[in-house]
C-alpha positions in Angstrom: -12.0 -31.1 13.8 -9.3 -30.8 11.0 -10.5 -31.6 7.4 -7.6 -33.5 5.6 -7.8 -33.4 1.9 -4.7 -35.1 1.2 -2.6 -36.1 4.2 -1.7 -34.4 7.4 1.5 -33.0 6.3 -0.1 -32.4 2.8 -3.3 -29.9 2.6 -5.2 -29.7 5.4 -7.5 -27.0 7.4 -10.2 -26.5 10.0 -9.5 -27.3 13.9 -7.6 -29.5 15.5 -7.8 -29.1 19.9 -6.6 -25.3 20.4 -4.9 -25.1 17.4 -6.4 -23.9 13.6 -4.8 -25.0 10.5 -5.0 -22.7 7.7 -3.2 -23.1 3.9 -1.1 -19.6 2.4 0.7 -19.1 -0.1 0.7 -23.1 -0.2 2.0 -23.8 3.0 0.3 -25.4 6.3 0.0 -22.7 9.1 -1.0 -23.2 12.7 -1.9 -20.8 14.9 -3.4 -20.8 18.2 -7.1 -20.0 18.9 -7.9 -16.6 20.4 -8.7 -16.8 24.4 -11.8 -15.3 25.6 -12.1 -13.0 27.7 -13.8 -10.7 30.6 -11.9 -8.3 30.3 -13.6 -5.6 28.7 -11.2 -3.8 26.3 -9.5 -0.2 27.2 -9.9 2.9 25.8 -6.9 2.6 23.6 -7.6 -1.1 22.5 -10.9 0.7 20.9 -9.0 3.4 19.4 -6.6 1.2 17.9 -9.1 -1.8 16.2 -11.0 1.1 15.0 -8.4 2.3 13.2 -7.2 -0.6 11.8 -10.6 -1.7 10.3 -10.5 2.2 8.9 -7.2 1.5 7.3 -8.1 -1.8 6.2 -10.9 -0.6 4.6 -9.5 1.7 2.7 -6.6 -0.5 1.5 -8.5 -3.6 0.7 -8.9 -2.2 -2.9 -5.4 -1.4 -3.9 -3.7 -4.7 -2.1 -2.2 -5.5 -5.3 -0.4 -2.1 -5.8 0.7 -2.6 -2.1 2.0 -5.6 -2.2 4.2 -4.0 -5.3 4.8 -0.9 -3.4 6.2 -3.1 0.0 7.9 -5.6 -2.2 11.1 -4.5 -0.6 9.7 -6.3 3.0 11.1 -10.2 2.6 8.4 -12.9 3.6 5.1 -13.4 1.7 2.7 -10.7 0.6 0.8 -10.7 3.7 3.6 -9.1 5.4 3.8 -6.5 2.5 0.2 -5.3 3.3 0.5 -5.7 7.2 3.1 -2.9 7.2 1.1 -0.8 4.7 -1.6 -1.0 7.4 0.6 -0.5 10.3 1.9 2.8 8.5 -1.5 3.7 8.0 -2.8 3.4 11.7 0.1 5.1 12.8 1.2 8.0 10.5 -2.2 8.7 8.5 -4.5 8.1 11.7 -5.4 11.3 13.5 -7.9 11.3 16.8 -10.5 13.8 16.2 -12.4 13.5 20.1 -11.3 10.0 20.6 -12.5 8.7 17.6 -9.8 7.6 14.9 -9.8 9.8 11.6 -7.8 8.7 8.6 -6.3 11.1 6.2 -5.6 9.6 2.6 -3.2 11.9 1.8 -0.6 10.9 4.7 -1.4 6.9 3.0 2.3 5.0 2.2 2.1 3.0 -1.0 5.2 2.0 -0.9 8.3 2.4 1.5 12.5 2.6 1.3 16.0 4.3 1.4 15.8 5.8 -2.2 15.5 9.1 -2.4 12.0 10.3 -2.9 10.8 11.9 -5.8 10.5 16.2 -4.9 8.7 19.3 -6.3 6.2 16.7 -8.1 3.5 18.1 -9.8 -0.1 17.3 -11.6 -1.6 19.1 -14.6 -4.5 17.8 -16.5 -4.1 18.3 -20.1 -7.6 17.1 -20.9 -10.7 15.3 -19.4 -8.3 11.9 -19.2 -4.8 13.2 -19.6 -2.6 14.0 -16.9 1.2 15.3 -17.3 3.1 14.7 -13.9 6.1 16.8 -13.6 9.2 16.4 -10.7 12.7 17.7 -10.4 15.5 15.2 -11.7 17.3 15.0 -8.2 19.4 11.9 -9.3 22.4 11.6 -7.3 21.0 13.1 -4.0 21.2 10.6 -2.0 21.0 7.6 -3.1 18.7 8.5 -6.2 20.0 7.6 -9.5 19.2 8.6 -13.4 17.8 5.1 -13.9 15.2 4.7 -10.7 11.2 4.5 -12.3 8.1 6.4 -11.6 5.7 4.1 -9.5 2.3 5.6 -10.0 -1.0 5.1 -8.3 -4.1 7.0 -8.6 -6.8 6.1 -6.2 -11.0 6.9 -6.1 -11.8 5.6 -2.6 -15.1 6.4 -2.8 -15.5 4.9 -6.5 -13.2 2.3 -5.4 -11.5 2.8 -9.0 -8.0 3.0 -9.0 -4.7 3.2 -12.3 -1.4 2.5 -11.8 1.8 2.6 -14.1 4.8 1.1 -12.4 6.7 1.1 -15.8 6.9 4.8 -15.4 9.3 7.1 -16.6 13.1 7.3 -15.5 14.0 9.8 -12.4 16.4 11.9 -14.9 13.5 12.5 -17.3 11.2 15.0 -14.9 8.2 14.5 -16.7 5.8 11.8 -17.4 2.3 12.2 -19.6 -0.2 9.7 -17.8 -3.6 8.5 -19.9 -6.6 7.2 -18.1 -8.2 4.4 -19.5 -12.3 5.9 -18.5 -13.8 8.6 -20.5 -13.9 12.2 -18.3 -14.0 14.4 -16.4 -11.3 12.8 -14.0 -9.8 16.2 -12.5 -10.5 16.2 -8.9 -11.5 12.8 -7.9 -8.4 10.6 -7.3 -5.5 10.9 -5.2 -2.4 10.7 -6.7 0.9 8.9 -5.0 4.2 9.0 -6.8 7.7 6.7 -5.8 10.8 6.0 -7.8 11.9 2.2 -7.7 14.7 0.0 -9.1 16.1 -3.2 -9.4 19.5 -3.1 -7.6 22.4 -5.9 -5.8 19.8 -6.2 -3.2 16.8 -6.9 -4.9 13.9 -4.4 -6.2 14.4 -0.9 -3.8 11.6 2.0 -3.1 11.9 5.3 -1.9 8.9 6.6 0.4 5.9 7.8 -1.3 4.8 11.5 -2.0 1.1 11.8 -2.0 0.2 15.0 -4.5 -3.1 15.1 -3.1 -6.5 15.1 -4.6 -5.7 17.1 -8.1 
């Protein structure tokens, strides 16, 4: 049955006939509840939930930086992370004999028209240091002197993760990054790079460039 805590049309959540009512973001949602089924599911249905719960996984701990990342997408935040997924399932999902293999280097964190940073580079200066090098290409494209470094780095197995979106400005080429953990760092994160900026039509990304594991 539904719970009401204020009024119907106020908070409310739980079940009500086929229906579930459920609260985000502050507003009442209904959805309908899932059928059951016979039918066992195919080959492909597998495939496909099993990736998703791989890509999932991995997300989960950098949602926030996602949500950031995707904040071009209009609607609420959910939306934001349900594409990063989707791109994960289908551009950074490889079959290996059937089974569903993600690759965390082919990962989106964040998506758009602005042209993407190129010939980016990683050098650790020290045991917490990093200096992260690209070519000024303002003015290819749509890339201009002003668009910012959006920086993630990402321990999947530690599940530790830094970000800067403050960064440095396209034109500049170079950008000195300080973790805030004692080392040695070097060769445990992965390292994904974008340019952003606030424009007419809102905040705009370019695609993300993954450097790798450096």
């Amino acid at each position: 049955m539904a719970i009401s805590y204020d009024n119907f049309m106020g908070k409310a959540s739980g079940k009500l006939g086929n229906l579930i009512i459920y609260q985000r973001n502050g507003k009442i949602c209904f959805r309908s509840k899932p059928k059951k089924t016979k039918i066992p599911p195919s080959d492909s249905q597998i495939y496909q939930r099993k990736a998703f719960a791989q890509a999932s996984r991995f997300l989960a701990p950098i949602r926030e930086e996602l949500e950031f990342g995707f904040s071009g997408i209009p609607g609420d935040k959910s939306k934001r992370l349900g594409k990063a997924q989707s791109l994960a399932v289908k551009k950074a999902t490889l079959s290996d004999n059937g089974e569903p293999i993600l690759h965390p280097d082919r990962i989106q964190t964040s998506m758009g028209d602005i042209a993407a940073p190129v010939e980016g580079n990683l050098v650790w200066q020290n045991a917490n240091t990093i200096l992260l090098t690209w070519r000024p290409n303002s003015f290819e494209g749509n890339g201009k002197d002003a668009d910012q470094i959006f920086y993630l780095a990402y321990d999947p197995i530690e599940q530790q993760k830094w970000s800067v979106r403050e960064g440095a400005y396209r034109k500049a080429g170079r950008m000195t990054i300080e973790f805030p953990w004692a080392g040695p760092l070097e060769g445990r994160f992965y390292h994904f790079i974008s340019f952003y900026s606030k424009r007419k039509k809102g905040v705009e990304f370019s695609d993300s460039v993954c450097l790798g594991k450096v």
